[in-house]
Each structure stands twice: as C-alpha cells, then as structure tokens.
N, C-alpha and C positions, 0 to 999 in steps of 0.2 A: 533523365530530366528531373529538376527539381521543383518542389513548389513554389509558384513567384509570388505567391500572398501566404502571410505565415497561417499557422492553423490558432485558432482563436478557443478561450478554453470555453470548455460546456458545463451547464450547472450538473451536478451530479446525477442526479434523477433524468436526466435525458441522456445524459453516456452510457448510465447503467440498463435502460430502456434500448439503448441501440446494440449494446453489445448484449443483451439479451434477444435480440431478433434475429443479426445480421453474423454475428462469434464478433466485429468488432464496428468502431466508428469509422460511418465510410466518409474519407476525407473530404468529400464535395461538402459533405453538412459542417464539419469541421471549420473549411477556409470561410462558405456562406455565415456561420456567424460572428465575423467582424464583423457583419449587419444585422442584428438581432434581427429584426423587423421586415429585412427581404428574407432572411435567410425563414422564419416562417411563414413567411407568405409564399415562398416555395415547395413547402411541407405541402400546404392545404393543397395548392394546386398540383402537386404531382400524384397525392392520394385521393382527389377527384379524377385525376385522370387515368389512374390505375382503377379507378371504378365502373371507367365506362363498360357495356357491356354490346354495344352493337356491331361493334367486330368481333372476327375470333381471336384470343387475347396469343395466341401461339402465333397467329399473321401478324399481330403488333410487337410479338417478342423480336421476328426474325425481321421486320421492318427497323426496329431501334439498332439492331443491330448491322443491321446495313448500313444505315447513317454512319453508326460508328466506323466502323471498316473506312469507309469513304471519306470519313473528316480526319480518322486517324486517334480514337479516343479509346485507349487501353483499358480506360475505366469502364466506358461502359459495356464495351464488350466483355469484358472479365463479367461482370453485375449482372448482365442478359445473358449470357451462357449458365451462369449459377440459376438465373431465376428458368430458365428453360428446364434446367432439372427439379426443380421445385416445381412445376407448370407441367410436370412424365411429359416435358415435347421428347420428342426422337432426338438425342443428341449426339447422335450420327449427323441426323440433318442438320442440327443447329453448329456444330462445329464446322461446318463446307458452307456455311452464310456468305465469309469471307475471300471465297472463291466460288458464288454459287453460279457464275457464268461456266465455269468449266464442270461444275459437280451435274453427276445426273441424276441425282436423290429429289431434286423439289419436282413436284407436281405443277402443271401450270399456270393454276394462279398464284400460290407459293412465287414462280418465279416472274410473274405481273407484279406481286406484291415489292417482290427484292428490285424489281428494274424502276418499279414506281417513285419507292424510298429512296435511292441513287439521285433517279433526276428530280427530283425534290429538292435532294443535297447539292446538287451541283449547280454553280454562280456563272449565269444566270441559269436558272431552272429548267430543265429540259422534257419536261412533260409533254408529248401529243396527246393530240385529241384520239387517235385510236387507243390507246393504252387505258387512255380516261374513262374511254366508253368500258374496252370492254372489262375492268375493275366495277365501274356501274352496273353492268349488265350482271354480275356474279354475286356483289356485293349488297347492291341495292344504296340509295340515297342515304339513310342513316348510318350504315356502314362506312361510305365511302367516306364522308365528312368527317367522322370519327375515326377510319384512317389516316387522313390530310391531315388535322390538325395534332393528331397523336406523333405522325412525322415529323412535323413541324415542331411538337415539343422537344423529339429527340434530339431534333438539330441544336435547338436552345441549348439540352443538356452538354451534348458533343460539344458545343465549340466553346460554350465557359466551360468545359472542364479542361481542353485541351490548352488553353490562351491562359488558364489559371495554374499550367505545368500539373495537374491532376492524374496520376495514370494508374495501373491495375492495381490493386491490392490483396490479389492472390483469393478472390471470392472463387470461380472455376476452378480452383486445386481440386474442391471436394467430387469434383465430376469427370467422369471414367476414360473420357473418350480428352484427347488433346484439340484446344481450338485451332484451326486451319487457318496460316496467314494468306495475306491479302496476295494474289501474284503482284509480279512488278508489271506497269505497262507496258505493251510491246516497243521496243526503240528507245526504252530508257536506259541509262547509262546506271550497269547494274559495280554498285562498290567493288572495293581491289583488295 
C-alpha cells in the first residue's frame, strides 16, 4: 500500500526531536501535518492520553493492539509491539495479541480486555452487558472509562491511519520475539 496523502515537510527542530525519541519520523505525524493545527492538536491529545494512569498501561497496550489487528493497521501494531518492549510487557504475550483467541498465554481479564477492544471495533459495536460488568467488577469505574475511551482513541488512530494508506515502519524489528498474524476467519476464501 501506498501513502494516499503525501507526507508534508516538518520544521527542523520537530524531525530532529522525533528521530531523537522514536530512531525515526513516524509517518502518521508526517502526512497529519498538511494540517499544521490538527496535526498538533493531536500531539496534545495523544500525550494526555498516554498519561492517564487509571488503567494498567500494559491492558491499554494489548487493547490498542487489538483494535489494530481488527481494523487491519500495520502501523500501529508495529508502534504497540515496540512500545510493549519499552513498557518489559511479556512479549511472548504481546506478539499472540493478534491471535489471542487461540493463544493460551493471557490471563482472563487480559482476555476481557482483548474481546472488549474487538467489539468496541466492530460496526456496529458488539459489547454485552456481561462482559461490561465483569471489566467493571475487576476494573473499577475509573478504569473502565479510561479503558473505553482509550479504545475508542485507538480506533481513531487505526482507521485514519489505515484510510490515509499508513502502514508499519519497521519500529518492532528492535524486539526479539516475531509479531503473530491475525488467523483468517473460518469460511473465508483463503488466496491461491
């Protein structure tokens, strides 16, 4: 896939700020500024929302990556598999995200958290009231909300990245363990 919005140049001191954090510029901030003005008001909000603190940030890693899997966004799963290493998660665990229906590595709310981010993802939203609860019951009410709407960012990120042709840029090379693809669904008509 190619980018379908071109990448817009950056003033110096913000390239050399990102390839100082990241080894380089990650192309979502790239294509975002042909809009100066959304493209930072995306900043602020994505590093508010990396600050919240009332979930566990390792339950929001493998949540954003669920989304991704599910929406089909190379980027961010590449980006959340890197940051899972930066984050010492297990990344045994974080690499079976993507099949964590068949993996037996999560624990069970680990896998409340992955079935939750899914049907979150999925049009229309597939959430039950059990599942709700018992995420509520483990979680507690500041968690949960700060789950939901962290999910909800991911989906944000997932689908402008995917719709803007955005996909991996080799951030997870640096991490040991290979990311696990998605299975195909059952009855789908698998390529020739």
């Amino acid at each position: 896939m190619t980018l379908r919005v071109p990448k817009a140049e950056l003033d110096a001191e913000l390239r050399d700020n990102l390839v100082r954090q990241l080894g380089a510029v990650p192309e979502p901030v790239e294509v975002l500024w042909n809009h100066p003005e959304l493209a930072l008001a995306n900043q602020e909000f994505s590093a508010k929302v990396g600050q919240w603190d009332k979930a566990d940030a390792g339950l929001k890693t493998f949540a954003h990556m669920a989304v991704a899997a599910r929406v089909g966004c190379s980027w961010c799963l590449d980006v959340n598999y890197f940051l899972a290493l930066n984050q010492n998660l297990d990344l045994a665990k974080a690499s079976q995200v993507p099949r964590w229906r068949e993996s037996e590595v999560f624990t069970p709310l680990e896998r409340d958290v992955l079935e939750y981010a899914e049907a979150m993802t999925d049009t229309p939203t597939t959430v039950t009231d059990e599942l709700s609860r018992r995420l509520l019951d483990a979680l507690g009410p500041a968690a949960m909300v700060e789950l939901t709407v962290y999910i909800g960012f991911a989906n944000f990120a997932a689908r402008c990245n995917t719709a803007q042709g955005i996909t991996s840029q080799g951030y997870s090379d640096a991490c040991e363990i290979p990311l696990a693809t998605r299975p195909e669904p059952s009855g789908a008509a698998s390529p020739a």
